[in-house]
MIZAZA-384280 format. One record per residue (C-alpha): z, y, x. Coordinates in steps of 0.5 Angstrom, whole numbers, padded with zeros to 4 digits, always signed. Example, Ala and Ser with C-alpha at 12.3 -4.5 7.8 and 13.67 -1.06 7.14 Angstrom:
REM residues 2
+0016-0009+0025 +0014-0002+0027 
***
This chain:
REM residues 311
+0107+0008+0004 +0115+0007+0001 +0120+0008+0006 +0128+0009+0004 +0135+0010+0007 +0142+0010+0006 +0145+0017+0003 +0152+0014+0006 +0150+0012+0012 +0144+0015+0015 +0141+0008+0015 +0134+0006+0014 +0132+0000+0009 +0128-0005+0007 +0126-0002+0000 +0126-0009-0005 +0127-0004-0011 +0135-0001-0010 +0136+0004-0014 +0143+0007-0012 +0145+0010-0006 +0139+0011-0003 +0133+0015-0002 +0126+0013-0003 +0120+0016+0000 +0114+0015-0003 +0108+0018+0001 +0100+0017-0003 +0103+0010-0005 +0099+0006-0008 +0098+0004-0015 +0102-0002-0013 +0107+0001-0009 +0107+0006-0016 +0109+0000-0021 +0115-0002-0016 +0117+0005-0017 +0116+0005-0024 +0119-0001-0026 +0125+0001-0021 +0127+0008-0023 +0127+0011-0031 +0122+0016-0029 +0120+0020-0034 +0113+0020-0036 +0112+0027-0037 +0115+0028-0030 +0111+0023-0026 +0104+0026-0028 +0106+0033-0026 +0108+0029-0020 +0101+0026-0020 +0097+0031-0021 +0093+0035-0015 +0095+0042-0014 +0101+0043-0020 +0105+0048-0018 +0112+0049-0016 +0117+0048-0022 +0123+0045-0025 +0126+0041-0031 +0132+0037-0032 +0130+0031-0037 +0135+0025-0040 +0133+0021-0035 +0134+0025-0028 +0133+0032-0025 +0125+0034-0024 +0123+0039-0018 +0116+0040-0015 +0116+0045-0010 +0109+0047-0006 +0109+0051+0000 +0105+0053+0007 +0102+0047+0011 +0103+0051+0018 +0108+0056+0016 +0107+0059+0024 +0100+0060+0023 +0099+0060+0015 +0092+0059+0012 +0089+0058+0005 +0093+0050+0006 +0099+0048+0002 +0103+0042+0001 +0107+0039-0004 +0113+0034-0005 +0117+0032-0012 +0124+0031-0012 +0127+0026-0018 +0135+0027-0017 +0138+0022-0021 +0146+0023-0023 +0151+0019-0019 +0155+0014-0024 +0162+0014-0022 +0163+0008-0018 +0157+0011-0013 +0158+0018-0012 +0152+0019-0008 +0147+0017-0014 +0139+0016-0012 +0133+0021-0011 +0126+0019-0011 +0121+0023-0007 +0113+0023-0007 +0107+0027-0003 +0101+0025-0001 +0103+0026+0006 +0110+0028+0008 +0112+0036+0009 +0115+0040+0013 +0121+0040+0010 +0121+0033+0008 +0121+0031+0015 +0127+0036+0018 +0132+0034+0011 +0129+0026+0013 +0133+0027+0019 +0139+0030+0017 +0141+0024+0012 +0147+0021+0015 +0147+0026+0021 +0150+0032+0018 +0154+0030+0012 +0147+0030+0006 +0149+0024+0003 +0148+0026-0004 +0142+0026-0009 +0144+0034-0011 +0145+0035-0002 +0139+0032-0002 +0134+0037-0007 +0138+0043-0004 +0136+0041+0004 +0130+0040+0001 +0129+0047-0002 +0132+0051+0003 +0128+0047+0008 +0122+0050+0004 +0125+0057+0004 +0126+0057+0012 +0118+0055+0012 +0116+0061+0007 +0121+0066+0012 +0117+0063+0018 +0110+0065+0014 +0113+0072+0013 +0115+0072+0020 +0107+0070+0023 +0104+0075+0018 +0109+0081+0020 +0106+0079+0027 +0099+0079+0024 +0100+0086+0020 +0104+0089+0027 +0097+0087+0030 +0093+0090+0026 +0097+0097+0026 +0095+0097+0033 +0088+0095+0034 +0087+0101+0029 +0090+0106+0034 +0087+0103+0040 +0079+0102+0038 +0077+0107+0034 +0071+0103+0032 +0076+0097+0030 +0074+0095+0022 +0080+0093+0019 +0078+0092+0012 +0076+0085+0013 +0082+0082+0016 +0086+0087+0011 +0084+0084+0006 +0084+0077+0008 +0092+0078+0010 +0092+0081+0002 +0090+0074-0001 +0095+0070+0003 +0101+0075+0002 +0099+0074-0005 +0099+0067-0004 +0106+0066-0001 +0109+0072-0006 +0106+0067-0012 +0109+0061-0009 +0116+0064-0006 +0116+0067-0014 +0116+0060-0017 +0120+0056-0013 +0125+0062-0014 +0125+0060-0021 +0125+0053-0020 +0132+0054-0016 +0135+0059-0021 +0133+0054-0027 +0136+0049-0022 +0143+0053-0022 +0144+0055-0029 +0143+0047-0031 +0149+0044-0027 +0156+0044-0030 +0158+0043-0022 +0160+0050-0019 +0159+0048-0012 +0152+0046-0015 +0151+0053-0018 +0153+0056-0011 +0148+0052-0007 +0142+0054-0012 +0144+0060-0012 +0144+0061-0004 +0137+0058-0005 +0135+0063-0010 +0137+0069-0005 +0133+0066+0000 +0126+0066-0004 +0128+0073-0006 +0130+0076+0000 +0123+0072+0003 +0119+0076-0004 +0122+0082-0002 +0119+0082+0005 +0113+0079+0003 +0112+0085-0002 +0114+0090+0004 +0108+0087+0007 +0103+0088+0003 +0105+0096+0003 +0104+0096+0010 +0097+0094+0009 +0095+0098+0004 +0099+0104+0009 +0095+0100+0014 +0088+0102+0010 +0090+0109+0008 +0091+0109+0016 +0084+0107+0018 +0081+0112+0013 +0086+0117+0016 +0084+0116+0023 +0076+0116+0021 +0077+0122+0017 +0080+0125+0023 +0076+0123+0029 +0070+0125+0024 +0072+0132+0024 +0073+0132+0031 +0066+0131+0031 +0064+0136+0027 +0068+0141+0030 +0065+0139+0037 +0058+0139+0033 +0060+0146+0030 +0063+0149+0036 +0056+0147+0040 +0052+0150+0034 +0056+0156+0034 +0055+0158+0042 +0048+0156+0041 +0047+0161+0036 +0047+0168+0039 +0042+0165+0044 +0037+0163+0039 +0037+0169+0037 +0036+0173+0042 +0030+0168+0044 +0027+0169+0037 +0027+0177+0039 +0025+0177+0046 +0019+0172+0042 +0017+0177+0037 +0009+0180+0040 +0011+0187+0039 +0006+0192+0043 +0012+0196+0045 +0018+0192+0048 +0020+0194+0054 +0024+0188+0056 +0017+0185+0056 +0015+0190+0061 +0020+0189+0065 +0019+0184+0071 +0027+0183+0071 +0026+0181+0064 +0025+0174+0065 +0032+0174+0069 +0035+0178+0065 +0034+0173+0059 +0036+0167+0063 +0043+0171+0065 +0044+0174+0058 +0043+0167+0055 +0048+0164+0061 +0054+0170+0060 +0054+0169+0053 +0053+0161+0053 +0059+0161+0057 +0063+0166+0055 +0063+0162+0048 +0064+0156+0051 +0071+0158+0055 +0073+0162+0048 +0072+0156+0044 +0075+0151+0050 +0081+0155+0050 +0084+0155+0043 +0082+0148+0043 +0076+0148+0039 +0073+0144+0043 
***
């Protein structure tokens, strides 16, 4: 599918293969669809088959013909999964006569940013090809500042499930939020990259401002992203904590028990002993006198230990 509008006006065209003032969006087109661009746009060839090929990582050039961007980011950025998407930008300079220039973009079925900058040409003063390569990035940048929020969320939820049920095991979920915060840090990470490249190779001071505005927002969604991930490393060491802690209470609990039956144990082992002479076995309050042994001195211990919080 090709769609194209008017950077001046907002206005979307017919595309009969104007290459001025306009942006033209190309969604999986065709092999059809792919020659009319070919032959409309100088495109370059090594730009169009990082462009082309499935699952290239985000990146940036600036070729004689035109500027080359192609970022990758979350699919779902409210609820982020393994998913990712892609758009490729061709900016194509303005000549003096259309200040607007030309951009070209492609995907195989639109992004997220794709769609809220498609909206914005004409309405919010982004009518340049060099307006258009920035709304798209930063638009890029709010979706990866959406993912980190969702993952805080997740992290926030873990930390209190591990307090409320003992018998909660994080490790999988921890593990799996691991594997995505790397996932955002390496892509946040090139498509910074990818903006500063932008930003040293502009001559325009506005240009360099606005990449370099952009390049702050990737630094600054990094930056949480790694404050996640040792919040999930905090988050094991928590759990192991919490274990090792409840296990002592265990054992503390156990010992305490073992410790109160120890005296009892062995006054049965002596009153067990088949000595002729014992004259507690005589006795015919022998057998209540062990009992109230037994219970005095249970209970004593118990209220000791209950005491001093031992138990």
């Amino acid at each position: 599918m090709i769609r194209a509008k008017d950077l001046a006006s907002g206005q979307e065209l017919d595309w009969t293969g104007q290459t001025v003032g306009v942006w033209v969006d190309a969604q999986d087109p065709t092999p059809e669809e792919l020659a009319r661009l070919r032959a409309a746009f100088p495109l370059n060839r090594l730009a169009l088959e990082d462009a082309l090929e499935q699952g290239h990582w985000t990146r940036a050039e600036q070729y004689p013909e035109h500027t080359f961007v192609t970022v990758r980011s979350f699919a779902h950025p409210e609820q982020p999964d393994e998913f990712t998407e892609r758009v490729s930008i061709f900016a194509f300079a303005p000549a003096p006569d259309q200040p607007c220039g030309a951009v070209l973009t492609h995907s195989r079925s639109g992004t997220r940013a794709l769609g809220a900058v498609w909206a914005q040409v004409g309405r919010e003063a982004v009518n340049t090809a060099q307006e258009v390569t920035y709304e798209l990035l930063d638009q890029t940048a709010d979706g990866f500042f959406l993912a980190a929020d969702a993952l805080e969320t997740q992290v926030d939820t873990l930390e209190e499930q591990i307090f409320r049920s003992p018998r909660f095991n994080p490790v999988e979920p921890v593990f799996d939020l691991k594997h995505l915060l790397g996932q955002a840090r390496r892509l946040a990470t090139d498509a910074r990259e990818a903006s500063a490249l932008l930003g040293r190779q502009t001559s325009l001071h506005a240009e360099q401002v606005r990449f370099r505005d952009v390049q702050d927002s990737f630094t600054r969604v990094g930056s949480r992203l790694d404050g996640l991930r040792d919040s999930l490393s905090s988050l094991l060491d928590l759990h192991l904590a919490l274990q090792g802690q409840r296990m002592n209470e265990v054992m503390r609990t156990l010992t305490a028990v073992s410790v109160v039956f120890l005296p009892l144990t062995f006054l049965a082992g002596v009153w067990g002993m088949n000595f002729e002479h014992m004259p507690e076995l005589a006795s015919p309050y022998g057998y209540a006198l062990a009992w109230g042994s037994f219970l005095l001195v249970g209970g004593l211990l118990a209220y000791t230990f209950k005491r001093r919080g031992w138990w």
